[in-house]
N, C-alpha and C positions, 0 to 999 in steps of 0.2 A: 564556655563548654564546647567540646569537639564533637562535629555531629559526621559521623561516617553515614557516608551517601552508598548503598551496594551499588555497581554497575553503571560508576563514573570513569571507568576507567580500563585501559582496553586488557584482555588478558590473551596471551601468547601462549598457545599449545604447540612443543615443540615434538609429540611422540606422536603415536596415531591414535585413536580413541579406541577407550576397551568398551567392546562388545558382552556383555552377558546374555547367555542363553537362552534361547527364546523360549521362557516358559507359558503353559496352559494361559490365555487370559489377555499376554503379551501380544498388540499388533503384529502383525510380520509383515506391511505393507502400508505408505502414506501417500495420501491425496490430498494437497495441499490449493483450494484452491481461491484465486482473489479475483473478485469483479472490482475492475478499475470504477473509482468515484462515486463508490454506490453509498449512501449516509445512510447511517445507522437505522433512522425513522422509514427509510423504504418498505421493509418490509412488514410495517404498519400503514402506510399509506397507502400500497399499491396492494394487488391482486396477488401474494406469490406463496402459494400454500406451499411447495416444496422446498423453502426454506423456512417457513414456518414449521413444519413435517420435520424438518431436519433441525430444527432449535428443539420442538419438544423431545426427540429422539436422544437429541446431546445435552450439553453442556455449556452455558455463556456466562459470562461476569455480568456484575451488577453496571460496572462502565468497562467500554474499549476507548483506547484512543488510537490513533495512526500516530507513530513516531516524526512523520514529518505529512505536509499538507499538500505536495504533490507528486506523483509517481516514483521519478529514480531517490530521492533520498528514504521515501518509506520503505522502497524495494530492499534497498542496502540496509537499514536497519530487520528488515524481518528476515534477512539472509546472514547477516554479522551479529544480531543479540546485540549490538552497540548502538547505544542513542547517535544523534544528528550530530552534536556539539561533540561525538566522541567519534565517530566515524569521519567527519568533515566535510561528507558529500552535499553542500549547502549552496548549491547554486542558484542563479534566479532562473526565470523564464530566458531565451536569446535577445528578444527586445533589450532585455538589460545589458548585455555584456557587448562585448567589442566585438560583433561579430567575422569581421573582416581579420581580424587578429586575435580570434582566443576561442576557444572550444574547450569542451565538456574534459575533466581529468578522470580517469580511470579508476576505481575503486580501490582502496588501499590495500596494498597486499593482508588482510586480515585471516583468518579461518571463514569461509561462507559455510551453508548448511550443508551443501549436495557433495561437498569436499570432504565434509566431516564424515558424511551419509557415505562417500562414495569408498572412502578410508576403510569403512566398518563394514563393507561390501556388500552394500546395497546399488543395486541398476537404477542409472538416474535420466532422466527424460523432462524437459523444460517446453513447456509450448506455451509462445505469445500470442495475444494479439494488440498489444502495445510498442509500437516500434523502436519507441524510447530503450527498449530493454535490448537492442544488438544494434550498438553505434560505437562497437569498441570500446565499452567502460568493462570490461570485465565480468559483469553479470552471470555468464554461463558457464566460471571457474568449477569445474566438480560435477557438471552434467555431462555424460558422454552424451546425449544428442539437445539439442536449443535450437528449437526451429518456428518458423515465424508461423501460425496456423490460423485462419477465420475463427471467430466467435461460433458460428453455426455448426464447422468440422471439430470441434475439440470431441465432443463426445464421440464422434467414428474415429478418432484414432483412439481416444483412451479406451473403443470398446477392443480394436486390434489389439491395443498394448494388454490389455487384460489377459486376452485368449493365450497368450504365450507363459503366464503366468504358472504357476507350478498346483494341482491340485491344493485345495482345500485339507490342510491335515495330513499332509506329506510331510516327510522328513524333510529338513533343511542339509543344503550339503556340508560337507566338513569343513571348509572353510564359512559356512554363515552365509553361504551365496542362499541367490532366489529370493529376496527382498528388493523389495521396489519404494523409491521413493518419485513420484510425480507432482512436476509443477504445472498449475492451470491459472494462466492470468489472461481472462476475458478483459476485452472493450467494455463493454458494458454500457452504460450510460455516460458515456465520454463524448463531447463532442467530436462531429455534427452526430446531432440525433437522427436516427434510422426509424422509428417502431412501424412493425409491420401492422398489417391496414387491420387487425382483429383490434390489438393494444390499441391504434389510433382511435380507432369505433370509441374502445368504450372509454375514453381518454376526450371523445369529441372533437376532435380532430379530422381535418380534411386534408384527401391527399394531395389539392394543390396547395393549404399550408404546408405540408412539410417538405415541396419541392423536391420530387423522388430523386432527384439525382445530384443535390446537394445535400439534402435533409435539411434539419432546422439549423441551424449558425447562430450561435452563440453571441456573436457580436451584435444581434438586432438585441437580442435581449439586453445587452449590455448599456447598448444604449439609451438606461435609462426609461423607456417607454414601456409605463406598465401593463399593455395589452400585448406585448410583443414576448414582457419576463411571465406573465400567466402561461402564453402559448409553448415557452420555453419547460417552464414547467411540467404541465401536463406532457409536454414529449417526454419529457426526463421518465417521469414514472411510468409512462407508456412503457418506454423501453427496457425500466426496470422489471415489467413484466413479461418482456420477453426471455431478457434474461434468464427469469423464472423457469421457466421454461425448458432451457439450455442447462440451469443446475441441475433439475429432474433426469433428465437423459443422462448427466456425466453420472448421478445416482444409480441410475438404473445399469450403466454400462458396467459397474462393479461387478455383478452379478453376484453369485456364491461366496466373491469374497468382500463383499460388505462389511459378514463378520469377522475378517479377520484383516481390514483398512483402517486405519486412522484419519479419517477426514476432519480437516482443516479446513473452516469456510473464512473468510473476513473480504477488509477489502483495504487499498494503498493509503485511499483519505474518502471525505465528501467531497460533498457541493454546495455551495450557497445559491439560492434560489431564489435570492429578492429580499434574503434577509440584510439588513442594514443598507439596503438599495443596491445590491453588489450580484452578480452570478457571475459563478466559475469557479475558479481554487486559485487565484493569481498569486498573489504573495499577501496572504493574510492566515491567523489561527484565533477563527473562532468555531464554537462547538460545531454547526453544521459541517464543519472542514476536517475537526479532528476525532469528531465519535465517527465509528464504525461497529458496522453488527460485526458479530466475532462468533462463531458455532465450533466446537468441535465434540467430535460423533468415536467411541472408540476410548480405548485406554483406560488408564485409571488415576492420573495424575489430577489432584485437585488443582482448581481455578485459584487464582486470590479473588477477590470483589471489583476490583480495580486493575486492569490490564494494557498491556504497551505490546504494540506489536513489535517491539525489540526482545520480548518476553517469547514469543513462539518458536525460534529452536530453539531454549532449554524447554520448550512444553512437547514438542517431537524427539528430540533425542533422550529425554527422560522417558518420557513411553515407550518410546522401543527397544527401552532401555541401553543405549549408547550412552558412556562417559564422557561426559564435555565440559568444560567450564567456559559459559558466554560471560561477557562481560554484566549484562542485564539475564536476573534468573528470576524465575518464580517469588524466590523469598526475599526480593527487592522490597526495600523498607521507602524507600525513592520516592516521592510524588511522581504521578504522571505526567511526562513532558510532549509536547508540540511542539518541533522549530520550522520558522520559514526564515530564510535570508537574515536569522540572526532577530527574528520574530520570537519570543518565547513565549509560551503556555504552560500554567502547569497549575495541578490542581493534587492538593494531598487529601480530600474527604469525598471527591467527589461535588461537592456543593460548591465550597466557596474558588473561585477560580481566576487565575491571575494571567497579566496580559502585560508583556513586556514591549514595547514597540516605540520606542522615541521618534519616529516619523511621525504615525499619526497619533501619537495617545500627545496631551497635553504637559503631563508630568515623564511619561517616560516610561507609567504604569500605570494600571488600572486593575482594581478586584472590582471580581460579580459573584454576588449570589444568586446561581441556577436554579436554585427552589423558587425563591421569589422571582428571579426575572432571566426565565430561561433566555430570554432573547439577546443577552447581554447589552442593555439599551441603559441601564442606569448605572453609571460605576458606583461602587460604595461609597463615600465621605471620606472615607480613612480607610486605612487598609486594617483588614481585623488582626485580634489579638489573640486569637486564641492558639493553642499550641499547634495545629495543623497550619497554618497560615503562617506562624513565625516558621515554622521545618520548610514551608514553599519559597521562603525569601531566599531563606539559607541555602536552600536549593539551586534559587535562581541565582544568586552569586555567584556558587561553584560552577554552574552549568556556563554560562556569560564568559565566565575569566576561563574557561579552560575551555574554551571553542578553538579548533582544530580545523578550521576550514580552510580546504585545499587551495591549490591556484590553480587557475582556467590554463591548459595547455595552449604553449605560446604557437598556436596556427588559426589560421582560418576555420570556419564549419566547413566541409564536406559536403558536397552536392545530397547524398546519398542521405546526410543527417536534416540538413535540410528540406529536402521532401519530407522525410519523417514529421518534421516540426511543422511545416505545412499542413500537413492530414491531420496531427491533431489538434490542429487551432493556437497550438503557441507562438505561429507568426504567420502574417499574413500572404499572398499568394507574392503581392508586391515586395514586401521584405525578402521573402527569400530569392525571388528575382533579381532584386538591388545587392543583395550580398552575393549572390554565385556569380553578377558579372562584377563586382567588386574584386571577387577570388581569380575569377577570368584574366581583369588586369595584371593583378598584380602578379600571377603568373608570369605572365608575358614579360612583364616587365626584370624578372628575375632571370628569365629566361636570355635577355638580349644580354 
């Protein structure tokens, strides 16, 4: 039997997207915004009622997943609607690659959202504060401004960018102008951890554990010592409550047009936290890595139960009613996928969930059932039979054999990329030391 997979495959829009009128009820404005590595359970765990405030106000599925389990590949999938294996953006951490001879390759010429968004003449505005997102991959195709912004200033510029906004209930002009679509990608809880000294309080935390001017480093926790991955921990959710914090203000800064924003809350991936002896997002997909809370506030487009952050622009341009066909849409039949470095997850009920990894799995795979052992610590005996779990095989075969991953551009890292990777823990101070005078050489050497 032929089992069609929706949103395996990429779809090319060759016109501009049609715009329908913005009628009564219709957003006329999106705020789209992601706390890098915040898991799902954060906002259970820690103190942060205005995303709590903002889930019971919206709308969330029964599961999220992140399309891929570290920053630039989920970024690309929640900006392209294209899964990992279909977009190709699958690269590892720099430890892994040639650094002295290969760097990060540029997102595939595809449709991105602010492109789509910017086509249908909406004002487009991208503020980071992950550096990974302006190293020359393309990221800011369709944003007239992409600018690099602290986690603390995002809400003073979204409240600027508001004010210029067009009254509450004004006419739109005749070309559809006066529509705003806004990107907000906080730090977050991303290594070193910062929590300011409130969060540390009630977190138990002393300010000379978090060593004010490095924060906490990720690498003690890493290694292994479990009084070191507890301390790690509690900074985490510390921080998650600051963040907290920082969501309320970008809320607040909406002002009058609250009702008439599209807010989009999620986040890139998690974090593992001492589950399976492991923190961080390295190269693995297990659930603390690939659920993420998912909010959105506004519109009327229904949720499915089960959602992929390659699913959120057709969930934005359906609501503001813009024509597009992503390659992944709401009425994906698809199991939910996870890829790292050619790492697969995928889960079609929710419950039973499968784990593709020939490095470290024994066979090459492993099923868990999440009901019984959310921790995924027992793989099943057999893989089950039931008709959701044969659709995840078949899935995973298509997904495997039809991976599209790019090649690393043939040059060195870049001074500039490398600090980047530095700040955020993907290589050491020493690594990137050793590779920029690597790059130094071999300069020179080109040069004579």
């Amino acid at each position: 039997m032929r089992v069609l997979l929706a949103g395996c495959a990429l779809v090319w829009s060759c016109s501009g997207p049609e715009v329908a009128p913005v009628e009564e009820g219709v957003p006329r404005h999106v705020v789209f915004i992601v706390v890098d590595t915040l898991r799902a359970d954060a906002p259970l765990r820690a103190h942060m009622p205005n995303v709590r405030a903002l889930a019971a106000e919206g709308r969330s599925p029964t599961l999220s997943w992140a399309a891929g389990t570290w920053t630039v590949p989920s970024v690309v999938s929640m900006f392209s609607g294209a899964l990992v294996s279909t977009h190709g953006w699958d690269f590892p951490f720099p430890r892994f690659m040639r650094q002295e001879t290969e760097t990060y390759a540029e997102v595939p010429k595809i449709p991105l959202l602010a492109e789509v968004l910017s086509g249908a003449g909406f004002s487009t505005l991208g503020l980071y504060n992950n550096q990974m997102l302006d190293q020359g991959l393309g990221l800011d195709r369709g944003f007239e401004r992409w600018e690099h912004v602290g986690d603390r200033k995002m809400a003073g510029r979204l409240r600027a960018e508001v004010e210029g906004w067009p009254a509450v209930g004004s006419d739109l002009g005749a070309d559809g102008g006066d529509r705003h679509f806004v990107y907000l990608h906080l730090l977050g809880p991303h290594h070193p951890l910062r929590p300011s000294r409130r969060a540390a309080r009630r977190w138990g935390l002393r300010p000379r554990q978090i060593m004010r001017q490095r924060g906490l480093q990720i690498e003690d926790a890493q290694a292994g010592d479990a009084e070191a991955q507890d301390l790690y921990r509690r900074g985490y959710y510390a921080v998650a409550e600051d963040v907290d914090l920082i969501v309320g203000e970008l809320l607040w800064a909406l002002g009058p047009h609250a009702a008439d924003t599209l807010v989009v809350f999620t986040s890139d991936h998690g974090e593992l936290l001492g589950e399976h002896a492991l923190v961080g997002h390295e190269q693995w997909v297990f659930e603390p890595l690939t659920a993420v809370p998912f909010i959105v506030r506004g519109g009327d487009v229904p949720l499915p139960a089960q959602f992929s952050g390659a699913m959120i622009p057709d969930l934005i341009t359906r609501s503001l009613r813009v024509a597009h066909q992503w390659p992944v849409s709401l009425d994906s039949a698809a199991p939910l996928s996870s890829q790292r470095q050619g790492k697969l997850a995928l889960t079609a009920d929710g419950q039973i969930k499968g784990i593709w990894d020939e490095e470290a799995l024994e066979r090459g795979f492993a099923a868990f059932d999440l009901a019984a052992d959310p921790g995924e610590e027992r793989p099943l005996p057999r893989f089950p039979r039931t008709d959701a779990a044969l659709h995840m095989q078949r899935a995973a075969l298509h997904l495997r054999h039809g991976d599209r991953s790019l090649a690393p551009a043939p040059r060195s890292m870049g001074e500039e990329l490398l600090r980047a990777l530095e700040s955020l823990g993907y290589m050491s101070p020493e690594e990137a030391e050793a590779t920029a005078g690597a790059d130094d050489e071999t300069t020179v050497q080109q040069d004579n």
